[in-house]
C-alpha positions, 0 to 999 in steps of 0.5 A: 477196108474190111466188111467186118466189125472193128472194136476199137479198143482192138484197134487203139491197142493195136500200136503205141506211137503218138500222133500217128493216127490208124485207118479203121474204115472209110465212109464214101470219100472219108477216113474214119481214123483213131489215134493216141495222143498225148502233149501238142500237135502243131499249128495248122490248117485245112484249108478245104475241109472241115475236121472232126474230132470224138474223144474216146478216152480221156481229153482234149484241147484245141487251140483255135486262131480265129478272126476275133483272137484265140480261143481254146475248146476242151473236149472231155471224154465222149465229147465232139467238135468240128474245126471249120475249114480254114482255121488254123487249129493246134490240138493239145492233150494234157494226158494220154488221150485216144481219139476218132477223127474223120476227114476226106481219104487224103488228108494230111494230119498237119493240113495244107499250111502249118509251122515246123513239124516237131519230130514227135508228130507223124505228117501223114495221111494215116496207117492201116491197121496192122 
C-alpha cells in the first residue's frame, strides 16, 4: 500500500480484464478495491460480511434473492449500495461499467457459497495494482 494518492482513473486505466477487481488501498482490515465490469457476475454469497459497491462510471444492477422473492437494484453512475451479509446476490452490468468495492482483506469476489464460476469471472481476493 502506498502513502500516496491513487487517481483512480489512473488505476481503472491501469488493466482491461473484467471482473477482476485491483487493490488501490486498505482501510484497518479492508480493501478498498476498483474494477471494470461489463455482462453477469455469478450467484453468491458472503456469508459473514456485508459488501459495498460505488459506481464511478456507468450502471449497475444487482440481482437480490431475498426472503420475500427476488428483487433487482440498479445503481446509476455516482450511486451506492450495501448487499447485506448472507444474501445471495449476482451483480450485472449492462455496459461497461467501473466500480469501487470495500469488503474485509481476504474476500473472495464470488463469496463463501455460489454457482459454477463461468470463465470470464476472475474468483479472486483481489490484484495489486501494477
Amino acid at each position: 500500500m502506498t502513502q500516496e494518492p491513487v487517481s483512480l482513473a489512473h488505476a481503472l486505466a491501469s488493466f482491461t480484464d473484467r471482473w477482476s477487481p485491483r487493490i488501490v488501498t486498505a482501510v484497518n482490515d479492508y480493501d478498498v478495491r476498483v474494477a471494470k465490469v461489463e455482462g453477469e457476475h455469478v450467484w453468491h454469497v458472503h456469508e459473514h460480511t456485508d459488501e459495498f459497491f460505488l459506481v464511478i462510471e456507468g450502471e449497475l444492477h444487482i440481482g437480490l434473492r431475498e426472503t420475500g422473492g427476488e428483487r433487482t437494484v440498479v445503481l446509476p453512475e455516482g450511486s451506492v449500495f450495501t448487499v447485506p451479509r448472507g444474501t445471495e446476490h449476482k451483480p450485472y452490468a449492462p455496459l461497461p461499467t467501473a466500480i469501487l468495492l470495500f469488503e474485509p482483506t481476504g474476500t473472495l469476489t464470488v463469496g463463501d457459497r455460489h454457482d459454477e464460476v463461468p470463465d470470464h469471472v476472475d474468483a479472486t481476493t483481489g490484484h495489486a495494482l501494477s
